[in-house]
Each structure stands twice: as C-alpha cells, then as structure tokens.
Legacy VTK file of the C-alpha trace (Angstrom):
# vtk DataFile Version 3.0
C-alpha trace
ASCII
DATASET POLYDATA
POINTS 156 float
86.797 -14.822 27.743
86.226 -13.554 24.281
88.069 -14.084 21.301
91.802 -12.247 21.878
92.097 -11.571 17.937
90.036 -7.780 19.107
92.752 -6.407 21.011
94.518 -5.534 18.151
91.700 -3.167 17.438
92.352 -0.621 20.414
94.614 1.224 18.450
91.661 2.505 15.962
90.218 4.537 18.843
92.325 7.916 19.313
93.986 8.836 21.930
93.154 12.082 24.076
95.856 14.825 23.292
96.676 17.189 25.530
98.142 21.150 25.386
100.163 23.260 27.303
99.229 26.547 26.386
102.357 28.618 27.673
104.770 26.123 26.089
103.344 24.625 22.970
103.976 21.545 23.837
101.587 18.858 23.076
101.127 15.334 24.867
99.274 12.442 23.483
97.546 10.474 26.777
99.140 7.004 27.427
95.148 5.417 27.502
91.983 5.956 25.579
88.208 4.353 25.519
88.508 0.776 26.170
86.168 -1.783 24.517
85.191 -5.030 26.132
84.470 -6.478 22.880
84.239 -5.944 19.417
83.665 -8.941 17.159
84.122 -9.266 13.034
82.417 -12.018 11.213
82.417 -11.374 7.380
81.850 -7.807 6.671
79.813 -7.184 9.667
81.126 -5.290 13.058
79.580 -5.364 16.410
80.386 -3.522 19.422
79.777 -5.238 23.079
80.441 -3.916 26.714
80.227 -5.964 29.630
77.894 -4.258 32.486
77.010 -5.970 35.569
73.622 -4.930 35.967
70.399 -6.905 37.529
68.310 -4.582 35.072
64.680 -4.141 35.443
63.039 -3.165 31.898
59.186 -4.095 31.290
56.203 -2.209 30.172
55.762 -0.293 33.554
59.556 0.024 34.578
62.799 0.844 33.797
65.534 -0.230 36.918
69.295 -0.848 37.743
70.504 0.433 34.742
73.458 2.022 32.995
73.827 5.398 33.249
74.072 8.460 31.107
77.570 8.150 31.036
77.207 4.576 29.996
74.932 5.322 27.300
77.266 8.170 25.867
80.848 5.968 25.770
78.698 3.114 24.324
77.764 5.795 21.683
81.675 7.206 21.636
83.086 3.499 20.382
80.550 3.451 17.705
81.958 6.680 16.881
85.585 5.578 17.306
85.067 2.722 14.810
82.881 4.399 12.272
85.799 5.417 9.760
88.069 1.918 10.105
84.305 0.143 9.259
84.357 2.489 6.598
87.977 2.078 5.232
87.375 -1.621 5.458
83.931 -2.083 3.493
82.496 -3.176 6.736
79.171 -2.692 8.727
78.547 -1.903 12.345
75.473 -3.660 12.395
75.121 -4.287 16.517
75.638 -1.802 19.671
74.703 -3.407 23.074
75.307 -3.720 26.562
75.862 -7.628 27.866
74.666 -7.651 31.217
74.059 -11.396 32.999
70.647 -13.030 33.761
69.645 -16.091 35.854
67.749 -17.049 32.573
69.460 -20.246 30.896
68.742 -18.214 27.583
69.574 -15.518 25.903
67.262 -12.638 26.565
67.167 -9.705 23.567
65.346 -7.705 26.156
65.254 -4.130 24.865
67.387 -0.652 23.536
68.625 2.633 24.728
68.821 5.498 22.726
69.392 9.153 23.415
67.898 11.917 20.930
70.992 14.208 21.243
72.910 11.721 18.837
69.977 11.539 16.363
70.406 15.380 15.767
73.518 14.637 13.783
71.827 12.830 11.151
75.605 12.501 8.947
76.632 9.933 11.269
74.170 7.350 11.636
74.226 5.672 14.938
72.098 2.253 16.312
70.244 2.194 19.345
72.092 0.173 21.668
70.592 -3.009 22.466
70.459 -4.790 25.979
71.249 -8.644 25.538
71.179 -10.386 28.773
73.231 -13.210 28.764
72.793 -16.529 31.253
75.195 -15.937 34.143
76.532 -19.512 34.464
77.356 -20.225 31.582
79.495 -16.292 31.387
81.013 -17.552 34.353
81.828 -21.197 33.687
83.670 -19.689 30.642
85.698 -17.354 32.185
86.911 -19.589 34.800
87.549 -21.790 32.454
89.714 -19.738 30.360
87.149 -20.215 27.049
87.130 -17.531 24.377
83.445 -16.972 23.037
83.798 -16.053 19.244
80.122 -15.572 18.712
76.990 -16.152 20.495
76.030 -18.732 18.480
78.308 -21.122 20.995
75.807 -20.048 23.521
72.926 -20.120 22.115
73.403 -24.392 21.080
LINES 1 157
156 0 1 2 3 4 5 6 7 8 9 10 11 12 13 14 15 16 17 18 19 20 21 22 23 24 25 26 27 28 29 30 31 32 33 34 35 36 37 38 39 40 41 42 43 44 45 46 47 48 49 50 51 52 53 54 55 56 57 58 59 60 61 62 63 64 65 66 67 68 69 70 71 72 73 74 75 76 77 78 79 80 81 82 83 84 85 86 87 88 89 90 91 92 93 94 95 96 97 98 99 100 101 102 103 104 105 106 107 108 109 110 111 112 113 114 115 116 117 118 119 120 121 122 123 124 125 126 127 128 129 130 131 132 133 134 135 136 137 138 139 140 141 142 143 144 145 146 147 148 149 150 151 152 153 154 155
C-alpha cells in the first residue's frame, strides 16, 4: 500500500543477539522490529505504524487505544533510526500511529508520550502523534494495489 522503496530500510534496525553462556557461542535472531512505514522526502524522516484502533480521545476521555507496549516499540524505531538519520544529515521530524476513521478527512487528533523516555534527555525523542486516516479511501488503496508516497495524495 505504501511506497515499497522503505523496505530496504529494515536492515538499519539491529537484530536481537543471543548467548549461550556454557558454550560461547553467539546467535544473531533471524527477525527484528518491523516498521509499517517509514517515509523520506528531502532531508526529513517519518516513522508510521498501522494500528487498527476505533480510538476514543476528547477532553473527558481517552478509549480503545494502543497499549504500553505499543507506545514503547513506537518509541524503539525512533530509536533504531536515530544514528542512520544522523549519518545521513537527515531529520526524524514525525512519530505516529495511523489508525482509520469513518471521517472523509484526515484527522491530526492528538499525541502519546511517556515520561520515562524524557529522562534521557541525550536522545531526543517526539511525542507520537495519532493521525486518523479515512477508512475507505485506506482500503480502496490497498485493494487496489496503490502505493501512497505521502499524504498529500490523500489529502487532494
């Protein structure tokens, strides 16, 4: 659905390795954190994962939402991409979940953040935004094969 040219970019993101103590022998794990999408455009990097989520967030509530676990990989590919943004002059400007909305627009609802990762102050982190995106036109484009290369496309 998005734009295949990211795939390449799963090998940035280290792999778990793995020790056996009575042997020495070290394994590297055949899989590692897997990003629904990262897109480029100039110098500028942002991070994207797909969650399918009827989220509830308004001034009284907060519903149907990721969880902790969610929140702390979302934080982990930030991580994972800091030093190649680095190496390459470039910016990680946006961290956000894409969840789908019955809105026919696109709906820059709100952010998580989590305090523990703001105690590290030498890597700074964004709050990860919550983008809802209109559901039939996600799905129209995935059935029909089309690879989004930025939201602009949706947006017109």
């Amino acid at each position: 659905m998005f734009d295949k040219q990211s795939i390449i970019l799963s090998d940035v993101i280290e792999k778990p390795k793995w020790k056996h103590y009575a042997s020495k022998t070290k394994h590297s794990a055949s899989k590692t954190l897997i990003l629904d999408i990262i897109s480029i455009n100039e110098d500028m990097i942002s991070i994207y994962d797909a969650k399918y989520y009827k989220i509830i967030l308004n001034e009284k509530d907060i519903k149907n939402y990721p969880g902790v676990g969610d929140v702390t990989k979302q934080y982990l590919y930030e991580l994972a991409y800091k030093e190649f943004a680095s190496e390459n002059n470039l910016k990680i400007i946006t961290n956000a979940f894409l969840m789908p909305t019955e809105s026919n627009e696109i709906i820059r609802l709100g952010n998580v953040s989590m305090e523990l990762f703001d105690l590290h102050r030498s890597v700074e982190l964004n709050d990860i935004e919550i983008i809802l995106l209109p559901h039939v036109i996600i799905y129209d484009y995935y059935l029909s094969d089309y690879h989004i290369k930025d939201f602009t496309e949706i947006e017109n």
